[in-house]
MILOLO-869774 format. One line per 2 residues: their letters; for each residue x, y, z of C-alpha. Coordinates in pm, 1 decimal. Layout:
BEGIN
A	X,Y,Z ~ ...
// end
This chain:
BEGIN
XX	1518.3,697.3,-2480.3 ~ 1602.8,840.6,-2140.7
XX	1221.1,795.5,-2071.2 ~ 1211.6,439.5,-2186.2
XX	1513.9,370.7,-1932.4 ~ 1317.0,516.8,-1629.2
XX	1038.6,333.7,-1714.3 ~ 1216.0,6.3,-1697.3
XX	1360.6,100.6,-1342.6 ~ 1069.1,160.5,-1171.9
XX	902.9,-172.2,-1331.3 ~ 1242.9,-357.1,-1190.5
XX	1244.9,-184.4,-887.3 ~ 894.1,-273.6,-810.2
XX	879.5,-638.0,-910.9 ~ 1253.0,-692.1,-799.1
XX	1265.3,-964.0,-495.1 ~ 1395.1,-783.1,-201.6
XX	1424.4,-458.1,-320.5 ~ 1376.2,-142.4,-74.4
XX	1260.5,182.2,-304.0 ~ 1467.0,481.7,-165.6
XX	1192.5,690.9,-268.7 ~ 817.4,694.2,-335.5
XX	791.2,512.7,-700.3 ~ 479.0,403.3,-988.8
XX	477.8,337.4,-1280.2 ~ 91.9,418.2,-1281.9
XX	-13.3,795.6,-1295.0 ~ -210.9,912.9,-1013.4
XX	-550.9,1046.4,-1093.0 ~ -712.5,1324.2,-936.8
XX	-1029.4,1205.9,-1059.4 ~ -968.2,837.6,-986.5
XX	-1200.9,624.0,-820.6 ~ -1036.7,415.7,-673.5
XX	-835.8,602.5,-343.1 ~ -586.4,400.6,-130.0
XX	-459.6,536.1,177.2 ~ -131.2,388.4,350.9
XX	9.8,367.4,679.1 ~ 242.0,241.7,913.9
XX	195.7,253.3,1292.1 ~ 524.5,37.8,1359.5
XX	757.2,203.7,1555.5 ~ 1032.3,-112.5,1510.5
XX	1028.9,-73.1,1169.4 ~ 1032.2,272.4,1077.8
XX	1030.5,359.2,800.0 ~ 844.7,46.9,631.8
XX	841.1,-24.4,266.8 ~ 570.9,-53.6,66.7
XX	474.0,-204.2,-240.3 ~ 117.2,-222.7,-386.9
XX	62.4,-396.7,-743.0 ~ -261.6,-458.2,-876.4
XX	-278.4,-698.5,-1147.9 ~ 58.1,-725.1,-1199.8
XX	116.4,-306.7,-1237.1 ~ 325.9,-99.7,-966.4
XX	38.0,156.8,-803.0 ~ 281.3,225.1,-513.6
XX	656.0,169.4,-391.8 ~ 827.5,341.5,-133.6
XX	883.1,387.8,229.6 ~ 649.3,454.9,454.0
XX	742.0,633.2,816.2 ~ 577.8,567.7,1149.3
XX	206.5,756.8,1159.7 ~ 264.6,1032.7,1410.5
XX	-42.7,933.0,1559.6 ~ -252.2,1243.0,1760.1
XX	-585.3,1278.5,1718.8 ~ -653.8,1173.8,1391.2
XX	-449.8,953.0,1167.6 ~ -258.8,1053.7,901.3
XX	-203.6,800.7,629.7 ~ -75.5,874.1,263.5
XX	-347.4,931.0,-11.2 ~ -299.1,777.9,-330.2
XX	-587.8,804.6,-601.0 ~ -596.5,617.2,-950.0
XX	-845.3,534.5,-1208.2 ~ -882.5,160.6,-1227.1
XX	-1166.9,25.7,-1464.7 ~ -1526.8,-179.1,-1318.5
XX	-1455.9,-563.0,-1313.2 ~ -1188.9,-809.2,-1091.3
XX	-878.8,-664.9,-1023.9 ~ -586.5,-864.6,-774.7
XX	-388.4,-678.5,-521.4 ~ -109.4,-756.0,-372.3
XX	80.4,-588.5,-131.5 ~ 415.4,-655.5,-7.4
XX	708.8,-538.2,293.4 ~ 1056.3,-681.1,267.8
XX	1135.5,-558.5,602.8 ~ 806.0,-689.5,741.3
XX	857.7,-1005.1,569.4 ~ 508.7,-1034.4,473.3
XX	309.2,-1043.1,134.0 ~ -114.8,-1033.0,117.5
XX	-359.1,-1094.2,-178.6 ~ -685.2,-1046.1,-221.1
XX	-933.9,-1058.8,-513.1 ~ -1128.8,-696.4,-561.4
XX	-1422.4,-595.6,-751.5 ~ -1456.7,-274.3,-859.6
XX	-1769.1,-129.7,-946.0 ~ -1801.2,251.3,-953.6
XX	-1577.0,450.8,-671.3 ~ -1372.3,258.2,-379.7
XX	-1158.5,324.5,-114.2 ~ -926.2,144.0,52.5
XX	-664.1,117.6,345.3 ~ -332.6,-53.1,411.2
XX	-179.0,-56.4,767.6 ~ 103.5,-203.8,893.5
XX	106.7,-267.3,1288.0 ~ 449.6,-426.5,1280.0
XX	580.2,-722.7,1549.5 ~ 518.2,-533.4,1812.0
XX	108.2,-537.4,1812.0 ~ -113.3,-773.2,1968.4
XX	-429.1,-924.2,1973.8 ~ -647.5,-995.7,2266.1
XX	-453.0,-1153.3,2537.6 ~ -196.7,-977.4,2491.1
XX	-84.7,-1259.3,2213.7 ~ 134.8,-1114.5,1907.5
XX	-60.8,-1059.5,1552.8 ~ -24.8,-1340.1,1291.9
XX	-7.9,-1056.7,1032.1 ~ 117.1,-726.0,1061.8
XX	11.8,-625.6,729.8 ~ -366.7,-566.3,661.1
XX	-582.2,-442.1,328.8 ~ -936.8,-340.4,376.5
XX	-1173.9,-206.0,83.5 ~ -1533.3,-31.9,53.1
XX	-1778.7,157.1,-162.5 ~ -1800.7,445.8,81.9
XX	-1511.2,653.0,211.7 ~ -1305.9,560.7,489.5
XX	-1326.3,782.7,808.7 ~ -1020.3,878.3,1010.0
X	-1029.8,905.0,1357.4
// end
């Protein structure tokens, strides 16, 4: 029972509308031998930490809060790794404190990797001008290099 009641607050505290995890939260089970890996950062220094909540077709992958990448040589985002079946999936990713929410149609077919940044207000474009978004989702069939 105590399991059951767990289970149900991590599913409300990932769908909840403006809720901010306290903690790293899923209610899917990482897989070592996933193939699909997401990494996650944040290079905002105004909003530090940043929360972050991934769902793909309607299931909490990830919720929690995110601090500042210490940036240095090579970036350091968190790894997450899951096993998510071939065929259409639909991400969405969302920040209450960045007020912003993306979603994007995926296919998956065999392994993928993918990345989720958030710049915050404070990055800009060419010109100088501010971002439109601060919160960005990329995905490929090969891995993702850090530099």
């Amino acid at each position: 029972m105590l399991v059951l009641m767990l289970a149900l607050l991590l599913i409300v505290g990932c769908y909840r509308t403006g809720y901010i995890p306290n903690e790293l939260s899923n209610t899917i089970p990482q897989n070592e031998n996933g193939n699909f890996i997401l990494y996650v950062s944040n290079f905002s220094k105004a909003i530090d930490p940043v929360d972050i909540n991934v769902e793909i077709d309607g299931e909490c992958f990830v919720n929690g809060l995110f601090p500042v990448d210490p940036g240095g040589p090579v970036v350091q985002p968190r790894k997450f790794q899951f096993l998510l079946p071939d065929g259409m999936h639909i991400v969405k990713v969302k920040s209450v404190k960045g007020k912003e929410v993306i979603e994007q149609q995926i296919e998956i077919k065999g392994n993928h990797w993918a990345i989720i940044d958030y710049v915050g207000p404070e990055a800009t474009g060419k010109g100088g001008k501010p971002l439109l978004e601060n919160l960005f989702f990329r995905i490929q069939d090969k891995p993702i290099l850090f530099l």
